[in-house]
BAMIVO-397235 format. One line per field, with one value per atom (N, C-alpha, C): x, y, z; residue number from 0; atom name. Coordinates in steps of 0.1 Angstrom, whole numbers, padded with zeros to 4 digits. Atoms other than C-alpha are relative to their C-alpha. Example, Ala and Ser with C-alpha at 12.3 -4.5 7.8 and 13.67 -1.06 7.14 Angstrom:
BEGIN
x [0009  0123  0009  -0009  0137  -0008] .
y [-0012  -0045  0012  -0011  -0011  0011] .
z [0000  0078  0000  0000  0071  0008] .
k [0  0  0  1  1  1] .
a [N  CA  C  N  CA  C] .
//
This chain:
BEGIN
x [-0005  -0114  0002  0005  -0112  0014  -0010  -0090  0009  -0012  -0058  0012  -0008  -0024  0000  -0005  -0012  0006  -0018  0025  -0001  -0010  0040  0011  -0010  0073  0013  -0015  0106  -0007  0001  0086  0006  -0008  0109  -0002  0007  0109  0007  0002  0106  0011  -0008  0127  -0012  0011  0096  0003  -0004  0099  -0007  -0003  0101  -0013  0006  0079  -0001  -0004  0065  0000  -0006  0074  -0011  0018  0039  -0014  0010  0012  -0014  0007  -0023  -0018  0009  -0057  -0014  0019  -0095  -0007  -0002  -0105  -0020  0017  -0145  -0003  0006  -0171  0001  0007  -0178  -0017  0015  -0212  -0006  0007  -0218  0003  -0011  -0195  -0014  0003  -0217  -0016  0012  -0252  0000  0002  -0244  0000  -0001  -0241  -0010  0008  -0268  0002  -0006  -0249  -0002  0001  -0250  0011  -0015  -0226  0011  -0010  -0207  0006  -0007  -0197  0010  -0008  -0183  0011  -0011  -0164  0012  -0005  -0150  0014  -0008  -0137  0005  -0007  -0124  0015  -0012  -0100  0009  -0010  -0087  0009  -0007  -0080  0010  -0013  -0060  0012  -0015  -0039  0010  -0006  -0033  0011  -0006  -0024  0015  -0012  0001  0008  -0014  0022  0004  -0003  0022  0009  -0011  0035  0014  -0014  0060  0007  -0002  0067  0009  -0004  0070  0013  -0009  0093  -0006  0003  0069  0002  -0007  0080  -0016  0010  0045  -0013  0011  0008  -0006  0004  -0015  -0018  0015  -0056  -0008  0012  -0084  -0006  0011  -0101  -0014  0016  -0130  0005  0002  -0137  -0010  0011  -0151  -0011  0017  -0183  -0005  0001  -0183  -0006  0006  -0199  -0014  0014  -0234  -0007  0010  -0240  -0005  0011  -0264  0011  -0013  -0248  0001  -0004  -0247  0011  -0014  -0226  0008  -0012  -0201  0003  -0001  -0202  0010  -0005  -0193  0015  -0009  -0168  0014  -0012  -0149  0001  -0002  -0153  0011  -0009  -0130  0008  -0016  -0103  0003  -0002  -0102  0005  -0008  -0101  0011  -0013  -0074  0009  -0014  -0051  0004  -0007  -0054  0005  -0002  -0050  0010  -0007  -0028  0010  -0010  -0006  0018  -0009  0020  0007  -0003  0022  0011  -0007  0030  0016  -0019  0061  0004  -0007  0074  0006  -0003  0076  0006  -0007  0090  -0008  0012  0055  0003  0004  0055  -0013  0015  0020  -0001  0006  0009  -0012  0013  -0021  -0006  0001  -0036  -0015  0011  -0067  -0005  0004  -0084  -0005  0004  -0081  -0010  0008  -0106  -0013  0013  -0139  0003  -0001  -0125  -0006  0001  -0137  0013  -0015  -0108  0004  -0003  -0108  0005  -0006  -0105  0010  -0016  -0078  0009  -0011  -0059  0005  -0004  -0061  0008  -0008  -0046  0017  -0012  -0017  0006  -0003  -0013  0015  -0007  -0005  0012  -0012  0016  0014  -0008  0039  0005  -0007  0046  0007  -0007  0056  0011  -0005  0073  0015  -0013  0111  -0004  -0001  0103  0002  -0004  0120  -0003  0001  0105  -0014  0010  0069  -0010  0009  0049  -0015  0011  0015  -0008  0008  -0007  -0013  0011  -0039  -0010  0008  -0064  -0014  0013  -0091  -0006  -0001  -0112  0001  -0012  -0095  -0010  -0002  -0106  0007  -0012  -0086  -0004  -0001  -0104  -0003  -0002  -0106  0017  -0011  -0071  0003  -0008  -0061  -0008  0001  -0083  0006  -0008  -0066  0016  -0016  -0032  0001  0001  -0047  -0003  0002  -0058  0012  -0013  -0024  0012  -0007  -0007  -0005  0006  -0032  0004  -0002  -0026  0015  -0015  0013  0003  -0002  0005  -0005  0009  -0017  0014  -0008  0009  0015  -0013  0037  0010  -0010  0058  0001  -0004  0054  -0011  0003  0048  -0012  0008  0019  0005  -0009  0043  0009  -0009  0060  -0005  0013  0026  0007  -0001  0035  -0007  0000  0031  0007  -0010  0060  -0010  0003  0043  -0014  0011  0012  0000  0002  0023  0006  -0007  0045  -0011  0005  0018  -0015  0008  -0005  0006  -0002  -0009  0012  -0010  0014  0016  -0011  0042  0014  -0013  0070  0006  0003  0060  -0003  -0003  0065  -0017  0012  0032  -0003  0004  0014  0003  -0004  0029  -0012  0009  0000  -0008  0013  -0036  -0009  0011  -0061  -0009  0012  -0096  -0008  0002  -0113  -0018  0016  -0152  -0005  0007  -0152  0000  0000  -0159  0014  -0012  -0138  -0003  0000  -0136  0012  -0009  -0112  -0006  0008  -0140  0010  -0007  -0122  0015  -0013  -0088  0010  -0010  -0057  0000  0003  -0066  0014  -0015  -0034  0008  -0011  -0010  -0004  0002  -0026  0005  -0005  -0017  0005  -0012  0008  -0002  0000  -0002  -0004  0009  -0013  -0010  0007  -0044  -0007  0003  -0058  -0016  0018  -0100  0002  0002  -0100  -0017  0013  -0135  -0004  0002  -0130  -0006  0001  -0149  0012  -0011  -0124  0000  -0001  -0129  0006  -0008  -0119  0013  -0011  -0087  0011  -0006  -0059  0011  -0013  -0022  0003  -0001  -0025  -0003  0002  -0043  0008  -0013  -0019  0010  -0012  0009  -0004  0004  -0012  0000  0001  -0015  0012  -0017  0024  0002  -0006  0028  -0007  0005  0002  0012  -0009  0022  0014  -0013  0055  -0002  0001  0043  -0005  0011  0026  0012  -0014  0053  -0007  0009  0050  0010  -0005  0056  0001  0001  0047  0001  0000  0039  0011  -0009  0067  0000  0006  0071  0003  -0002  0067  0011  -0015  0102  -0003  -0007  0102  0000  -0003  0098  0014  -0020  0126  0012  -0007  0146  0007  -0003  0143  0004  -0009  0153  0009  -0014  0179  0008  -0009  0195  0003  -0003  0185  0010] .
y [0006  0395  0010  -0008  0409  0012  -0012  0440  -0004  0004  0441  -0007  0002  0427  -0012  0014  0389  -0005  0001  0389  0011  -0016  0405  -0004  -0001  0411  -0005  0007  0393  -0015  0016  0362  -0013  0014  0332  -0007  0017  0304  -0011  0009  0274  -0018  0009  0238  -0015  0014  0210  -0010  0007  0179  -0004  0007  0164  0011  -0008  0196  -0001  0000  0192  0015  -0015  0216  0006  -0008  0221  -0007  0004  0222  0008  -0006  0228  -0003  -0001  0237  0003  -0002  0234  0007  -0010  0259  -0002  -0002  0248  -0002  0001  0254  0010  -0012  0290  0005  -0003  0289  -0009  0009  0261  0008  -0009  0281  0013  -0010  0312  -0004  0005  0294  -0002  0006  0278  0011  -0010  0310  0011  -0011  0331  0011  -0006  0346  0004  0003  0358  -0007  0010  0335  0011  -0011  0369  0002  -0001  0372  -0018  0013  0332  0003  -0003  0342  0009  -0009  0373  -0004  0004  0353  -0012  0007  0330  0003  -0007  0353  0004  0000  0358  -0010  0016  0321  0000  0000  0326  0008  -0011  0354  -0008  0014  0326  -0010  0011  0302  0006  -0005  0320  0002  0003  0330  -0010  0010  0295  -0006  0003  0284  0007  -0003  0306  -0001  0007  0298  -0011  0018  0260  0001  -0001  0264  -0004  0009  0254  0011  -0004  0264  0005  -0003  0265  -0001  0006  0267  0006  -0007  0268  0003  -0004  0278  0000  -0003  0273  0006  -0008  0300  0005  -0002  0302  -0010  0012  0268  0007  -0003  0269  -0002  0007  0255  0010  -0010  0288  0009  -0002  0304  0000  0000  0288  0005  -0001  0300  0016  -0008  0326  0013  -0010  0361  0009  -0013  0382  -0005  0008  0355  -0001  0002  0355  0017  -0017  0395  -0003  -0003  0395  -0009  0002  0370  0003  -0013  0392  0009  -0012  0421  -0005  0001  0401  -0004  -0004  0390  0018  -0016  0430  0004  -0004  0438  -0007  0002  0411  0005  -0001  0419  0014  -0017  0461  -0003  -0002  0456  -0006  0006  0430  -0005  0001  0426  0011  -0010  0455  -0010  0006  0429  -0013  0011  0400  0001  -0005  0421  0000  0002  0428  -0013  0012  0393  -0013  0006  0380  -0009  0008  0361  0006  0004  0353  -0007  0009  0348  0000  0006  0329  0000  -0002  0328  -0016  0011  0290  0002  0003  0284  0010  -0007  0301  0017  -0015  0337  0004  -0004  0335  0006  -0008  0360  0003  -0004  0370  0020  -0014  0405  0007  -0007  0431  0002  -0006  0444  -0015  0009  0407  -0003  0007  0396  0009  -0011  0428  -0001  0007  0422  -0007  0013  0388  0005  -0004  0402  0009  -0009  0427  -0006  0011  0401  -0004  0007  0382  0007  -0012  0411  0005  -0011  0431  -0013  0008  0398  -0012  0013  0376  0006  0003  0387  -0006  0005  0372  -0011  0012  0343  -0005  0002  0335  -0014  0009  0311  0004  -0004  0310  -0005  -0003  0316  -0003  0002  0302  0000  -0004  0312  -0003  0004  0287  0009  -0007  0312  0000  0006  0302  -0009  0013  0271  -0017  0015  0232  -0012  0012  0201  -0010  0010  0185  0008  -0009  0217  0002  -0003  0220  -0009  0015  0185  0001  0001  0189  0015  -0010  0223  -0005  0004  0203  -0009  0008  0177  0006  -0005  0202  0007  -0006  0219  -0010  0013  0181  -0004  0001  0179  0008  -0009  0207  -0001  -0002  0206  -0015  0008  0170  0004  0000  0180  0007  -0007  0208  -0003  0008  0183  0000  -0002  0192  -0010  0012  0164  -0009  0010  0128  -0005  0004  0113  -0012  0015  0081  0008  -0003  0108  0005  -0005  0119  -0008  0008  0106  0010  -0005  0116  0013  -0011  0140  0014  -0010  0159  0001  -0010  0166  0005  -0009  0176  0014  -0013  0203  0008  -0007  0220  0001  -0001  0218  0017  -0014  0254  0004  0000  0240  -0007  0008  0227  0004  -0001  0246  0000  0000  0237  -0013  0012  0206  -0001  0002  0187  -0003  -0004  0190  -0012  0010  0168  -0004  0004  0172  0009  -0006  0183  0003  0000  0195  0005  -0007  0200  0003  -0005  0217  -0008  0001  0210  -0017  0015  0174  -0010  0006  0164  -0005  0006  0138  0001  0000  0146  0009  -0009  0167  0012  -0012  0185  0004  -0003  0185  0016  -0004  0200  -0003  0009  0188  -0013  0015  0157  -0005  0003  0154  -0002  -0006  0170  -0013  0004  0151  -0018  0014  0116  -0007  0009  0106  0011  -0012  0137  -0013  0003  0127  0011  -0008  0138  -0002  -0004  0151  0010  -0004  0156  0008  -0003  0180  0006  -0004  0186  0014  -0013  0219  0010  -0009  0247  0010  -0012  0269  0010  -0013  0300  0001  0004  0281  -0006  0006  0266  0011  -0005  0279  -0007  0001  0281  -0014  0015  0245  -0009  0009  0230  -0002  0002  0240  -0010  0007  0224  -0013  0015  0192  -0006  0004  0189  -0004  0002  0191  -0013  0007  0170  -0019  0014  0144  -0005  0003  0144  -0005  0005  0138  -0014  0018  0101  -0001  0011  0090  0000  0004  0070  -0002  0000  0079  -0009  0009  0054  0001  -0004  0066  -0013  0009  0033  -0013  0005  0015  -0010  0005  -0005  0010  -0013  0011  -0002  -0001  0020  -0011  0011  -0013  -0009  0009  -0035  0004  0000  -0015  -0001  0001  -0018  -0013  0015  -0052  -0007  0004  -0059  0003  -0011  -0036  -0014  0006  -0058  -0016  0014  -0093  -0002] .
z [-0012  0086  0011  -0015  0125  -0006  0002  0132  0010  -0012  0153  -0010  0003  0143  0002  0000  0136  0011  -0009  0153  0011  0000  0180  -0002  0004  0172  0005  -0010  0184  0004  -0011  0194  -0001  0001  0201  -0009  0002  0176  0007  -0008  0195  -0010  0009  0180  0006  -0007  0190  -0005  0001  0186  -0012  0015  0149  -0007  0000  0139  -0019  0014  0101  -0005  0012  0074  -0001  0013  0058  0010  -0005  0079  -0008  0011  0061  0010  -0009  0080  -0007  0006  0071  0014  -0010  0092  0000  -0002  0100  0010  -0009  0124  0002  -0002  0122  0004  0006  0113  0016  -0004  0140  0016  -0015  0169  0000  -0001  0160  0007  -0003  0162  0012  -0015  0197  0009  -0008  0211  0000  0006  0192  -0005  0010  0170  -0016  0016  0133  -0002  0010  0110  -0004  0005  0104  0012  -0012  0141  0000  -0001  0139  -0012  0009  0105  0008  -0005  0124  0007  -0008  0151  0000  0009  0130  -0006  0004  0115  0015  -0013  0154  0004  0002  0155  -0012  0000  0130  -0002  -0002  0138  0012  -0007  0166  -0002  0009  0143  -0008  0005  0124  0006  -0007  0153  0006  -0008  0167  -0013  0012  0133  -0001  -0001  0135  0012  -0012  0170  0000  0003  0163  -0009  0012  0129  -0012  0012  0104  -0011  0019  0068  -0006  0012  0051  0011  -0009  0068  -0014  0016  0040  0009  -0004  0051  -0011  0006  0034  -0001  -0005  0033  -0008  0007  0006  -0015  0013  -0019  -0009  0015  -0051  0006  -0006  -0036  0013  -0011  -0012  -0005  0008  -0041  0003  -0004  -0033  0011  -0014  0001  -0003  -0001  0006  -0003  0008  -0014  0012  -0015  0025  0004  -0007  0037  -0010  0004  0009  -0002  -0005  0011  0013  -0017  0047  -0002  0000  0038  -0009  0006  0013  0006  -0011  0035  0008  -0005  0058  -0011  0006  0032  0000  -0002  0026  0009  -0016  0065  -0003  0001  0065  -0004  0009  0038  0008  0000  0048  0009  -0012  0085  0004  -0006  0091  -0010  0011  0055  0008  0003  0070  0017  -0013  0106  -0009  0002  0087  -0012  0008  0061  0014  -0012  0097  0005  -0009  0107  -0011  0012  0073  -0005  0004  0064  -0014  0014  0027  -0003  0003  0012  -0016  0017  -0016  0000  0003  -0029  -0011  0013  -0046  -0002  0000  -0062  -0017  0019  -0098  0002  -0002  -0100  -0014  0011  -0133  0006  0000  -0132  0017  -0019  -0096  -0005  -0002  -0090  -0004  0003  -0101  0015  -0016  -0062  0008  -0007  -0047  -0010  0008  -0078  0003  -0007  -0070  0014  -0014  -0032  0002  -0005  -0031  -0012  0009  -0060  0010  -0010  -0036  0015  -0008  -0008  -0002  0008  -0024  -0008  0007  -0045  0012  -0012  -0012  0011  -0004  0002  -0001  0007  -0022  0002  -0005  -0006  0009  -0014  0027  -0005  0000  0034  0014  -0009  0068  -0006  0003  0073  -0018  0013  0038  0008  0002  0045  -0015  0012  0019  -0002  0003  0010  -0007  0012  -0008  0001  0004  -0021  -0014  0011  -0047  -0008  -0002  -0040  -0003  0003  -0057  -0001  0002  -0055  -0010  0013  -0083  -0012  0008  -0103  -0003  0005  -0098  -0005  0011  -0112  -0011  0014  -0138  -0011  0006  -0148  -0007  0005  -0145  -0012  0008  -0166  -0016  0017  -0197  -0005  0008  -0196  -0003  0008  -0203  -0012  0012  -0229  -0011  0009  -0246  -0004  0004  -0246  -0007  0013  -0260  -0009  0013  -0287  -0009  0011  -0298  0001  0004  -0298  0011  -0002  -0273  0018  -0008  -0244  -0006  0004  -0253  0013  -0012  -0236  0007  -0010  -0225  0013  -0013  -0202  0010  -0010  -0184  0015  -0013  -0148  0013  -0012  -0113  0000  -0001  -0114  -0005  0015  -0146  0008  -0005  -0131  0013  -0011  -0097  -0004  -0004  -0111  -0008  0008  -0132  0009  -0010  -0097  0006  -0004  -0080  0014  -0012  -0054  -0006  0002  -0076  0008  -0013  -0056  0012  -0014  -0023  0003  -0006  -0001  0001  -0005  0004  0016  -0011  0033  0010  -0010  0064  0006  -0009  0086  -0007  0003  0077  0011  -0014  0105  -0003  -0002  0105  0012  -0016  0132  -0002  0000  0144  -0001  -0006  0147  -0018  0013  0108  -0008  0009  0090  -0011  0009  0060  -0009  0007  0031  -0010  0009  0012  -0009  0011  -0017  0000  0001  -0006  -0002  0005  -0016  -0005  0002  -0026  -0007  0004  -0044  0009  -0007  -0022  0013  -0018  0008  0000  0000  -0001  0009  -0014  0023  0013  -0008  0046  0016  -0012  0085  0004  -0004  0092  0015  -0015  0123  -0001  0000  0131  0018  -0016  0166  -0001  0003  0177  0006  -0004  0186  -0010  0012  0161  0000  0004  0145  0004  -0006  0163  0015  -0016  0199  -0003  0000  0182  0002  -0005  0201  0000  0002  0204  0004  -0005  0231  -0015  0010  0206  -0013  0006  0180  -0001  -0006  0198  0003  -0001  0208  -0019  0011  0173  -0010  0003  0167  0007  -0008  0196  -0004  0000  0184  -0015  0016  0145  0003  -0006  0167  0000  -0009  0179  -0018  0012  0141  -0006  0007  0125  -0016  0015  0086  -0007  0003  0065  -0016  0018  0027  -0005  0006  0022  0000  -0001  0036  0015  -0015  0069  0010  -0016  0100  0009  -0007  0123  0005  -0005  0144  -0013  0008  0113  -0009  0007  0092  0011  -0006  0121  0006  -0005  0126  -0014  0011  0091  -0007  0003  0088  0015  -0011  0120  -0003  0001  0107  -0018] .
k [0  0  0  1  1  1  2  2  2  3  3  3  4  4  4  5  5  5  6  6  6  7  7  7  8  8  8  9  9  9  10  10  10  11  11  11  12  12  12  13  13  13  14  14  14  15  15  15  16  16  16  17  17  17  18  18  18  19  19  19  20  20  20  21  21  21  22  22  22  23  23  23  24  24  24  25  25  25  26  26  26  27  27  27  28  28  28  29  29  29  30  30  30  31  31  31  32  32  32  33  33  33  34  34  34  35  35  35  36  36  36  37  37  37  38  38  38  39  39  39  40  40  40  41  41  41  42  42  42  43  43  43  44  44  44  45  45  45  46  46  46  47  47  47  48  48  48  49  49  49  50  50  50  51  51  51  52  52  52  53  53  53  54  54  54  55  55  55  56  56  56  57  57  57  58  58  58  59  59  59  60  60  60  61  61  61  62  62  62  63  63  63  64  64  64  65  65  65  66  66  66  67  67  67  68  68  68  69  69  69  70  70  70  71  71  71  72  72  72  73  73  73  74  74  74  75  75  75  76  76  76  77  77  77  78  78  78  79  79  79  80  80  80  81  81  81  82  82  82  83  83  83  84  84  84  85  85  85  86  86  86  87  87  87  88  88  88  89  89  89  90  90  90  91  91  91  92  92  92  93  93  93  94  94  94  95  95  95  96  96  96  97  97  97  98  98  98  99  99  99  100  100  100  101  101  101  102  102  102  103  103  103  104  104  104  105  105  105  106  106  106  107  107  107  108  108  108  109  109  109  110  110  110  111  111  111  112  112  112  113  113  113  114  114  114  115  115  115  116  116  116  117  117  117  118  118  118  119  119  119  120  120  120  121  121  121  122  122  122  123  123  123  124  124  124  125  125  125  126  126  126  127  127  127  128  128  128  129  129  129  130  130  130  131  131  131  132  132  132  133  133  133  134  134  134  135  135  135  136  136  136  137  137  137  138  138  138  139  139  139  140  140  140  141  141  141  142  142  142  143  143  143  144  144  144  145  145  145  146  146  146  147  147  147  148  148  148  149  149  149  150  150  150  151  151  151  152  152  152  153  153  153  154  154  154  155  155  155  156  156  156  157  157  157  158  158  158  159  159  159  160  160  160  161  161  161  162  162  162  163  163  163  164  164  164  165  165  165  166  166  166  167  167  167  168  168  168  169  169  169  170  170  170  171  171  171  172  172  172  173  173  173  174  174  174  175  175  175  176  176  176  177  177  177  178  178  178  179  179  179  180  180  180  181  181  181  182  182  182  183  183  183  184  184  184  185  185  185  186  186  186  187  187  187  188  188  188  189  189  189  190  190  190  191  191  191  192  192  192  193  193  193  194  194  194  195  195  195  196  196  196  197  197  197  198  198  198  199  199  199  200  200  200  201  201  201  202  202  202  203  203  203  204  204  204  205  205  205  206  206  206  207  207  207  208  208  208  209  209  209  210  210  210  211  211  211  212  212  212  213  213  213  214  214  214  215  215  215  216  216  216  217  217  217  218  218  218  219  219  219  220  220  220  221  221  221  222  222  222  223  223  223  224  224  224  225  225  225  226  226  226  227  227  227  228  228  228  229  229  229  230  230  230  231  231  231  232  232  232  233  233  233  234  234  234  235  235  235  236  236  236  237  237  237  238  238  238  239  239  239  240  240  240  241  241  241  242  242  242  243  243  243  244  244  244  245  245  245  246  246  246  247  247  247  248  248  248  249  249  249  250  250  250  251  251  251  252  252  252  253  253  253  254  254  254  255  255  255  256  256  256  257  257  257  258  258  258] .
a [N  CA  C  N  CA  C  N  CA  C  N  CA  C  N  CA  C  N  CA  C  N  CA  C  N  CA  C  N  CA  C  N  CA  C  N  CA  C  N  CA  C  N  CA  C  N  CA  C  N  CA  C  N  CA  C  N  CA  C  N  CA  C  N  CA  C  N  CA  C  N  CA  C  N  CA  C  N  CA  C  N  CA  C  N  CA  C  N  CA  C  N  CA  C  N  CA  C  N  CA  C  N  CA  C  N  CA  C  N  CA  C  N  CA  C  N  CA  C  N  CA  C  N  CA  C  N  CA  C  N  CA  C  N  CA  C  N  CA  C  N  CA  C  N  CA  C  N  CA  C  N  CA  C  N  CA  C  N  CA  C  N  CA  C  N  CA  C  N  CA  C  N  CA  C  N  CA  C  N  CA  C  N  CA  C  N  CA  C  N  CA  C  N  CA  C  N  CA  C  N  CA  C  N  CA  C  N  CA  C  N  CA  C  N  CA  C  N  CA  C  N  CA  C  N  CA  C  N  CA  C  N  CA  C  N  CA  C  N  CA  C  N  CA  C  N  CA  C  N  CA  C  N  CA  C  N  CA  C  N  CA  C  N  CA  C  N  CA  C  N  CA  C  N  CA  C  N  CA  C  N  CA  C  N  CA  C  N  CA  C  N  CA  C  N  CA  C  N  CA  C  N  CA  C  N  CA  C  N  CA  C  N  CA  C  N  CA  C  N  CA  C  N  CA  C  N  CA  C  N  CA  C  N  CA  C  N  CA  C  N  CA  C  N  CA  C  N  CA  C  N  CA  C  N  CA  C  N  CA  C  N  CA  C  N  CA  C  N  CA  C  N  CA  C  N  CA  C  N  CA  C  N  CA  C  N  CA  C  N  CA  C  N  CA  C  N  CA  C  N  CA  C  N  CA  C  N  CA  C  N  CA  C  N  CA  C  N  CA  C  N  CA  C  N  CA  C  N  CA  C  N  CA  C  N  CA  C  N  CA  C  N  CA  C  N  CA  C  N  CA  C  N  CA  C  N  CA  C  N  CA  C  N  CA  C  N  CA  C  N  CA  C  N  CA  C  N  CA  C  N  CA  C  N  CA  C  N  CA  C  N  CA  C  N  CA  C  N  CA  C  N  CA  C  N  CA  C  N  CA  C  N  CA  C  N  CA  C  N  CA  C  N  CA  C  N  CA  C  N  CA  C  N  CA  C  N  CA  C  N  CA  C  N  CA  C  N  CA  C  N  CA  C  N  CA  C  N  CA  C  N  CA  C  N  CA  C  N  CA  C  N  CA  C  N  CA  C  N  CA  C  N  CA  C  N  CA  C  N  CA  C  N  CA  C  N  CA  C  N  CA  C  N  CA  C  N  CA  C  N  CA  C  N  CA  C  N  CA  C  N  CA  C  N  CA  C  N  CA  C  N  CA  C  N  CA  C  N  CA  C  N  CA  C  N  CA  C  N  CA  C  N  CA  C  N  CA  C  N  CA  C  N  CA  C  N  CA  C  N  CA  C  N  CA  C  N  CA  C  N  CA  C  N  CA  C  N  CA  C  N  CA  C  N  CA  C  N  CA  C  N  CA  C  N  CA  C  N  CA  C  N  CA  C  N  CA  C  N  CA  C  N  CA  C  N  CA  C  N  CA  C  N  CA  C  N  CA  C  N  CA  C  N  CA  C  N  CA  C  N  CA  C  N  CA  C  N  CA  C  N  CA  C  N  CA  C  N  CA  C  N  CA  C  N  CA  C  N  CA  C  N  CA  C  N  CA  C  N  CA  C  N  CA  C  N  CA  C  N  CA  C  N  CA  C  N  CA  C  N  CA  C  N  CA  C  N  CA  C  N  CA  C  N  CA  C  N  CA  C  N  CA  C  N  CA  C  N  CA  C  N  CA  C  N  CA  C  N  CA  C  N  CA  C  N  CA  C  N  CA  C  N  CA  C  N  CA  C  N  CA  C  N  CA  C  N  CA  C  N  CA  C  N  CA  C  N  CA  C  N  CA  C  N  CA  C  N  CA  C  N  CA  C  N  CA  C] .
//
């Protein structure tokens, strides 16, 4: 990822209006940002990673608790082996360059997604991360690398299996509860708002769990032009969407709360 620092230091946080906890970003349109310009796809990764050194201090800005990033799916694997080079090169850059900005600024990072057959240098990296950060109690930074949402449910689903097989939960107590907490996000609020950059609706297999009740938000900006405004429009659009989790929406509970 690029060079330079995250944070600067002291920056205000801000109190916006109804501002979610857990915001969670698919971070695409590198490849498409780089092309329109005449670019290699390693210059749009690059400046990708600038967007979100953006991103993170606007999160901390706003007050959000959790920002989680996508940043390399199982299915990231297939692309051509220069381009997933280049893009471990930048986790690497990231972690060296800018791990010692975000202890300063009380960034807590996690790390979700399958650390099996990981290289020792990238499973070390992200342990790294994580370990030199796990006092901070400020924004958690989360880090899907690696990262499946139907790998991870089926991970959650063979470790209910197993603990039925060797007796020690009943399969009548399988519920909702019981497989989110054995999900890579069980100690973490699910994602309020989701945002994908670059125009495409879709979830490409991210959270698919977690996202359930999430609001999502398509901007058609590529991820390397999303910026601090856009950020904030993005707060400011999640302010006006009345969530309902399956419930009626504020004038009808209001009007049956009165009659």
């Amino acid at each position: 990822m690029g060079d330079g620092g995250i944070l600067e230091l002291g920056a205000p946080v801000l109190a916006p209006r109804a501002a979610p906890r857990h915001v969670a970003l698919i971070m695409d349109g590198n490849g498409r940002w780089a092309a329109a310009r005449g670019l290699p796809r390693f210059e749009g990764h690059r400046r990708g990673v600038d967007a979100l050194r953006k991103t993170v201090r606007a999160a901390i800005e706003f007050g959000v608790d959790y920002l989680t990033v996508y940043s390399f799916s199982v299915e990231n694997w297939s692309r051509p082996p220069e381009e997933v080079q280049s893009l471990l090169a930048l986790l690497h850059r990231f972690i060296r360059n800018d791990l010692a900005e975000l202890q300063a600024n009380n960034v807590r990072v996690r790390v979700i997604g399958s650390r099996e057959d990981l290289a020792a240098e990238i499973a070390g990296l992200l342990l790294e991360a994580e370990q030199s950060t796990a006092a901070n109690t400020g924004l958690t930074l989360v880090v899907a690398f690696n990262y499946g949402a139907r790998q991870e449910i089926a991970a959650a689903a063979r470790a209910l299996a197993e603990e039925a097989v060797a007796g020690r939960l009943r399969p009548q107590d399988i519920d909702a509860e019981a497989i989110a907490r054995r999900l890579d996000t069980a100690d973490m609020p699910d994602p309020d708002l989701i945002i994908r950059t670059s125009g495409e609706q879709r979830l490409s297999n991210f959270m698919l769990w977690q996202a359930a009740y999430a609001e999502l938000l398509f901007v058609p900006v590529h991820w390397p032009d999303f910026s601090r405004a856009d950020f904030e429009a993005a707060i400011d659009e999640y302010a006006q969407r009345d969530r309902r989790f399956g419930g009626l929406a504020t004038a009808d509970r209001r009007a049956k709360t009165a009659s």
